[in-house]
LOVEX-860336 format. One line per field, with one value per residue (C-alpha): residue in three letters; residue number from 1; z, y, x; chain. Coordinates in pm, 1 decimal. Example, Ala and Ser with C-alpha at 12.3 -4.5 7.8 and 13.67 -1.06 7.14 Angstrom:
<pts>
type <- [ALA SER]
seq <- [1 2]
c3 <- [780.0 714.0]
c2 <- [-450.0 -106.0]
c1 <- [1230.0 1367.0]
mol <- [A A]
</pts>
This chain:
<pts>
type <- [UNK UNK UNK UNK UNK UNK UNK UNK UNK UNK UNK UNK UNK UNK UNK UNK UNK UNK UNK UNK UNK UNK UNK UNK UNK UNK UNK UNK UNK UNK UNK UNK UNK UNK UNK UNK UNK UNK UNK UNK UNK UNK UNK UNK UNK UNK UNK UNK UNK UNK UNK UNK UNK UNK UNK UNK UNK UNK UNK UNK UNK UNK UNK UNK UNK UNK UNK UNK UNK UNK UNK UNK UNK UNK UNK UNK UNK UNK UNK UNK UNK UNK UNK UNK UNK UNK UNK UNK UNK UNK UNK UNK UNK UNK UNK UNK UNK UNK UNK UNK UNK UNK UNK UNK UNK UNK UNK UNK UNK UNK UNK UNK UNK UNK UNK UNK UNK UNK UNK UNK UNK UNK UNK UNK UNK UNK UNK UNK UNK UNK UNK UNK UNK UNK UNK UNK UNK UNK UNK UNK UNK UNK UNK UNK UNK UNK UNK UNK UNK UNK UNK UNK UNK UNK UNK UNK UNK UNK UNK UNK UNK UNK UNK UNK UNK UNK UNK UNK UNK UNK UNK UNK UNK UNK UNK UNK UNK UNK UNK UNK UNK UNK UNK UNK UNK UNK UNK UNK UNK UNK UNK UNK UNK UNK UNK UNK UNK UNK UNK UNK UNK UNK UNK UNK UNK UNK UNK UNK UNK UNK UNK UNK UNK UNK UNK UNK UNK UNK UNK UNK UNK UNK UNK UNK UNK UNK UNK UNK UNK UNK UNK UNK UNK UNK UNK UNK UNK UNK UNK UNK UNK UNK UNK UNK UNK UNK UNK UNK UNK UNK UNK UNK UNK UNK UNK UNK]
seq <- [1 2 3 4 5 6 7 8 9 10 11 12 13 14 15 16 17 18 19 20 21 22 23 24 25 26 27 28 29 30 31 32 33 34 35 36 37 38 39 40 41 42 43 44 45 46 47 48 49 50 51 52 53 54 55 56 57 58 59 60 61 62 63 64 65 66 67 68 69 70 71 72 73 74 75 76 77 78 79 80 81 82 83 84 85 86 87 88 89 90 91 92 93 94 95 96 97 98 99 100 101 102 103 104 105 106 107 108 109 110 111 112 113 114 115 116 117 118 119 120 121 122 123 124 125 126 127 128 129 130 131 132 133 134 135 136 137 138 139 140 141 142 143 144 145 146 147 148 149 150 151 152 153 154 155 156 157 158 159 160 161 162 163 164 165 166 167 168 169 170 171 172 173 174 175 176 177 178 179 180 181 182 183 184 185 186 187 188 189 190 191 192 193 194 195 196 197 198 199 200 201 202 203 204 205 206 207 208 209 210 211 212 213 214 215 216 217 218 219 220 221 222 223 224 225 226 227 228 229 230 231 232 233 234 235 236 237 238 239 240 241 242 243 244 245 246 247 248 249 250 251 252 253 254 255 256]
c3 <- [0.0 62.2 -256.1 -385.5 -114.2 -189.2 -557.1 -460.3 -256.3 -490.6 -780.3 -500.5 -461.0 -810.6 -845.2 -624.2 -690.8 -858.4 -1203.6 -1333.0 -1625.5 -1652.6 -1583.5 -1703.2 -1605.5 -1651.8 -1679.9 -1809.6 -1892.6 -1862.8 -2152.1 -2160.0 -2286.7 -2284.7 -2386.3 -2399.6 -2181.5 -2320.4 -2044.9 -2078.9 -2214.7 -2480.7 -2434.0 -2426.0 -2103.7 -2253.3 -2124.5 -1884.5 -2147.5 -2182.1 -1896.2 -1780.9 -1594.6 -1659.0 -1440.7 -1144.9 -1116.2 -1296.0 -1523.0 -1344.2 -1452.4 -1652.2 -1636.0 -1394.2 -1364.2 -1552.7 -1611.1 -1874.3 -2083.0 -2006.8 -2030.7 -2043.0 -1766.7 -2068.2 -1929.3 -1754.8 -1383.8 -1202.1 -884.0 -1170.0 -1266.8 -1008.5 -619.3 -605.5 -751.4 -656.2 -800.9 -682.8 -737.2 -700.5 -697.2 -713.9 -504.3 -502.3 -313.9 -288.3 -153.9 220.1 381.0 450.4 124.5 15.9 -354.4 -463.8 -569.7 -815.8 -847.8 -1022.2 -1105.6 -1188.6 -1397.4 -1648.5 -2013.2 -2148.8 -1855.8 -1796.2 -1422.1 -1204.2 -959.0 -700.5 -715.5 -474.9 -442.2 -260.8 -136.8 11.5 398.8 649.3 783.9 531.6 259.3 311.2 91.0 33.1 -107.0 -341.7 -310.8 -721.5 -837.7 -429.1 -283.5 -41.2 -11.2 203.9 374.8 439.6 605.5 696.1 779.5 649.7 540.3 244.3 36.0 49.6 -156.9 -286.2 -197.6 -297.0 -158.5 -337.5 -276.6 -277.3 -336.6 -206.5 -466.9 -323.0 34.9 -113.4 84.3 46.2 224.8 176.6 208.6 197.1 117.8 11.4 14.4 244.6 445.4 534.6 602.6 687.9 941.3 881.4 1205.3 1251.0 1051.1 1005.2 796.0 612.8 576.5 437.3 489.4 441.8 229.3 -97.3 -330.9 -560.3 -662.4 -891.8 -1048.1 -1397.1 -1388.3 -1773.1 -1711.1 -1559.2 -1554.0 -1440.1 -1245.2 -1128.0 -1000.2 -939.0 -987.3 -1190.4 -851.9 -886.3 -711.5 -807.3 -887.7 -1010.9 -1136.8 -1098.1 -1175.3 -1173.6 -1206.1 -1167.7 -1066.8 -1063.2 -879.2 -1054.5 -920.2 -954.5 -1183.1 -1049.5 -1166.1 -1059.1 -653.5 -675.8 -821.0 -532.4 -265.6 -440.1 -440.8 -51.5 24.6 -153.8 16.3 333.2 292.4 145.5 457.7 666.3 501.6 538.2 888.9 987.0]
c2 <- [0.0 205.8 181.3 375.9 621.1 781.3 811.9 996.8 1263.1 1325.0 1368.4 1673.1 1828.2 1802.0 1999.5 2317.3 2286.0 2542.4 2510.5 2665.1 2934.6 3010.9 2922.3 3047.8 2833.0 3067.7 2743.3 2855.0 2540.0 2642.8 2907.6 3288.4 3530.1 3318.8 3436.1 3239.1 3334.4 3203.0 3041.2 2664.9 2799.1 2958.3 3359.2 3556.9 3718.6 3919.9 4286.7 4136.2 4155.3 3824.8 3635.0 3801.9 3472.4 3145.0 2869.3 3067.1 2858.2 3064.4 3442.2 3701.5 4013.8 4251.9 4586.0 4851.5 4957.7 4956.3 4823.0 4564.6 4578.9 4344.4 3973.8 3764.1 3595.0 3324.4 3445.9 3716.4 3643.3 3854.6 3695.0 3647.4 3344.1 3257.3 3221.4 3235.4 3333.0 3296.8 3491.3 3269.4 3392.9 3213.3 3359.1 3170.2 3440.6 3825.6 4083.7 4391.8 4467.0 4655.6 4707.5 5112.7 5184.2 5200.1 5181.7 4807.4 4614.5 4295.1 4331.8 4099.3 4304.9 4196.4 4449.1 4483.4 4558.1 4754.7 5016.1 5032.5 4963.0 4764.3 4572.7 4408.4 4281.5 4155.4 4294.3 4204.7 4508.1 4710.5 4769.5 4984.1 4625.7 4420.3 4283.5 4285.5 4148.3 4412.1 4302.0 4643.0 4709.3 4827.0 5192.1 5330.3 5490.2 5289.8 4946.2 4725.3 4527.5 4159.9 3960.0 4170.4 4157.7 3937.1 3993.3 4239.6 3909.3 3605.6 3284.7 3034.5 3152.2 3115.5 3361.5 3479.3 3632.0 3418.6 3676.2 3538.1 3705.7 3628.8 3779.7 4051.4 3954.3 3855.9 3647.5 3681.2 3372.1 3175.1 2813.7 2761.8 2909.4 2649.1 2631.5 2953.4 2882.6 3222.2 3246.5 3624.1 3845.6 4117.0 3943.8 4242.3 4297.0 3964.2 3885.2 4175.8 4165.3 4528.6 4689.0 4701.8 4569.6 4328.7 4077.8 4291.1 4422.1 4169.8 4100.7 3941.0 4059.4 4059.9 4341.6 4273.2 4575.0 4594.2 4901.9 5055.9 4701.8 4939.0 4891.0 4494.2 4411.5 4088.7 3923.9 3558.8 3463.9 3077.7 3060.7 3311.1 3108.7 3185.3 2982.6 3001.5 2813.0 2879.3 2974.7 2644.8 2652.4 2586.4 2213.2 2167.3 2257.2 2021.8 1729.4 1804.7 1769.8 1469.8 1332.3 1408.5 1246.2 947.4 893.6 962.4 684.1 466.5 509.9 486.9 114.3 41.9 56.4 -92.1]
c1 <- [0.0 239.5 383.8 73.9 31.9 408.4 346.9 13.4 200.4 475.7 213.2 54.0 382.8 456.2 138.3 269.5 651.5 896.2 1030.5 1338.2 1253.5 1587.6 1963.8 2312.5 2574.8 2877.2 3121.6 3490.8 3618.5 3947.8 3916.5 4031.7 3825.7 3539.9 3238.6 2969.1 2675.0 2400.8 2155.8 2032.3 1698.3 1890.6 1883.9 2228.7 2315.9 2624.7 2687.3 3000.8 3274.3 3471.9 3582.5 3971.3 4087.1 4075.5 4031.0 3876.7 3581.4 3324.2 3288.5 3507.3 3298.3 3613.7 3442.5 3409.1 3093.9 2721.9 2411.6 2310.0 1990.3 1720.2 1771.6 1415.8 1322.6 1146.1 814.5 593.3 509.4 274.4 30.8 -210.6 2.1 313.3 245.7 645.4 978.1 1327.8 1621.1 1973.2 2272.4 2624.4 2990.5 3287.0 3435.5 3388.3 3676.2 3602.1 3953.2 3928.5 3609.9 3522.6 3354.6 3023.0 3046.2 3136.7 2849.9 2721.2 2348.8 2057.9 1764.8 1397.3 1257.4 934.8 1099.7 781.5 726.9 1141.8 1035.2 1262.4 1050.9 1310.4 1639.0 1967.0 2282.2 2646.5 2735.6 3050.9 2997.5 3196.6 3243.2 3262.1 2969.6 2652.3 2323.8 2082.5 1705.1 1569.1 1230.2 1268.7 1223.9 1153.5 1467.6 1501.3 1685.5 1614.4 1871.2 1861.0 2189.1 2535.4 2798.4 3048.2 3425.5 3537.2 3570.0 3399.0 3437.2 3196.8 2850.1 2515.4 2250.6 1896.2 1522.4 1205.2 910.5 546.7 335.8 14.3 120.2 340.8 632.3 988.6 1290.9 1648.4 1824.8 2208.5 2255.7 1913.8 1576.7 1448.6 1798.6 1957.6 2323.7 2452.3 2670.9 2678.5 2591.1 2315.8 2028.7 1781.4 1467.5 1540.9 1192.3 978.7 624.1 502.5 263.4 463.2 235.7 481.2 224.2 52.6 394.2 471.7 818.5 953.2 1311.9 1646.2 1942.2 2281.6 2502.4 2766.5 3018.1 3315.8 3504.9 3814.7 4035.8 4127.0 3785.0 3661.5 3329.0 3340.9 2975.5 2926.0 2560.9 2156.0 1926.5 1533.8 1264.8 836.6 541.5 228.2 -63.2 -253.9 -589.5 -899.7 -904.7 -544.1 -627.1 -1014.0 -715.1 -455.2 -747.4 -875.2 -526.1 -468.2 -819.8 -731.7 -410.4 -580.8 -821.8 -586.0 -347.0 -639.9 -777.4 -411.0 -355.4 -706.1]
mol <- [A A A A A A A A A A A A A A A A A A A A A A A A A A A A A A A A A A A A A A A A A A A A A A A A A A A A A A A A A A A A A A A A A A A A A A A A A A A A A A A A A A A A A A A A A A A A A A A A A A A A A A A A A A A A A A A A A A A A A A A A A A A A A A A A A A A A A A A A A A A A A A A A A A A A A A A A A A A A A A A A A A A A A A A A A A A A A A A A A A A A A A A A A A A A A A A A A A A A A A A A A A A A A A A A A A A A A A A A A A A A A A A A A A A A A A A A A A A A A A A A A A A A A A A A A A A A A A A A]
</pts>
């Protein structure tokens, strides 16, 4: 029986799960002035240059400062369609030389390519202590922070945002969205849950910036990825509550 009932909950998962809608694997193999940046769904991410070192474990950004244009995100997610999305980001390294600065940054933005409107975003920022990942609430002037304060340099790291659409909230996160793994101090405002109204924003795009990285800073980009969970169709939640009462029964039968 219980051959059936684990089938039965991975088909409900399945139902409510994220999908990746897109991935660039910035992957070197060994090769200077490498260049291709095209994602595994097949849209070019190039703005970066060509990569200046090889064999550094990933695309070590050779410009100083600027902003690409958009890059599709391979779809347009709004709360009309996508409960979630998560932006995750990870650097082979990144030095940003001595802390005391404020200037240094690699930033992913989520923008809408019609209106010009950048929604949200994540950066790894210069501190006066260190770095320190700062979520952007998009085109308002103010950022809001998420996990400091580590050293001026860190190396292999993944950290991201998960935005709830249907809440309007977000979470910044390291390791994993499920699994934060910082061990950075003076966690504040990680989780936003105030009354910016994301969910009915459409986000279809992503900008990369960077700055000031003239001085022998370093970024090393490993891999962005994005992911989506829909917003499940009427049909799709009466066949996940079917599929959790059948299991239920089934379990129950089971251990009578």
């Amino acid at each position: 029986m219980k051959y059936l009932i684990y089938p039965l909950l991975t088909l409900a998962l399945t139902l409510h799960s994220q999908t990746v809608s897109q991935s660039w694997e910035f992957t070197e193999d060994g090769i200077t002035g490498f260049t291709d940046l095209i994602s595994e769904e097949g849209t070019n991410a190039t703005f970066l240059g060509t990569d200046t070192v090889a064999n550094d474990g990933g695309f070590t950004i050779s410009r100083g400062a600027g902003n690409s244009g958009d890059v599709s995100l391979g779809g347009s997610f709004s709360e009309a369609n996508t409960s979630s999305l998560t932006l995750s980001i990870t650097l082979a390294s990144m030095n940003v030389g001595t802390a005391g600065g404020t200037n240094d940054f690699f930033k992913v933005n989520l923008r809408n390519d019609a209106s010009n409107t950048r929604y949200g975003g994540i950066s790894l920022t210069e501190h006066t202590a260190g770095l320190r990942l700062i979520a952007d609430k998009g085109d308002q002037t103010t950022a809001v922070a998420g996990v400091a304060v580590g050293a001026p340099s860190t190396s292999a790291i993944t950290y991201g945002i998960t935005y709830d659409f249907l809440n309007d909230t977000y979470t910044t996160w390291i390791g994993t969205p499920t699994s934060d793994q910082s061990t950075w101090s003076n966690r504040f405002n990680a989780n936003y849950t105030g009354a910016w109204n994301i969910g009915t924003n459409v986000m279809d795009s992503v900008q990369w910036s960077i700055s000031d990285f003239a001085n022998a800073n370093v970024a090393v980009i490993d891999q962005v990825q994005i992911s989506t969970t829909p917003v499940p169709e009427p049909q799709a939640y009466a066949s996940l509550v079917g599929i959790l009462v059948l299991g239920a029964a089934l379990l129950r039968r089971f251990r009578s």
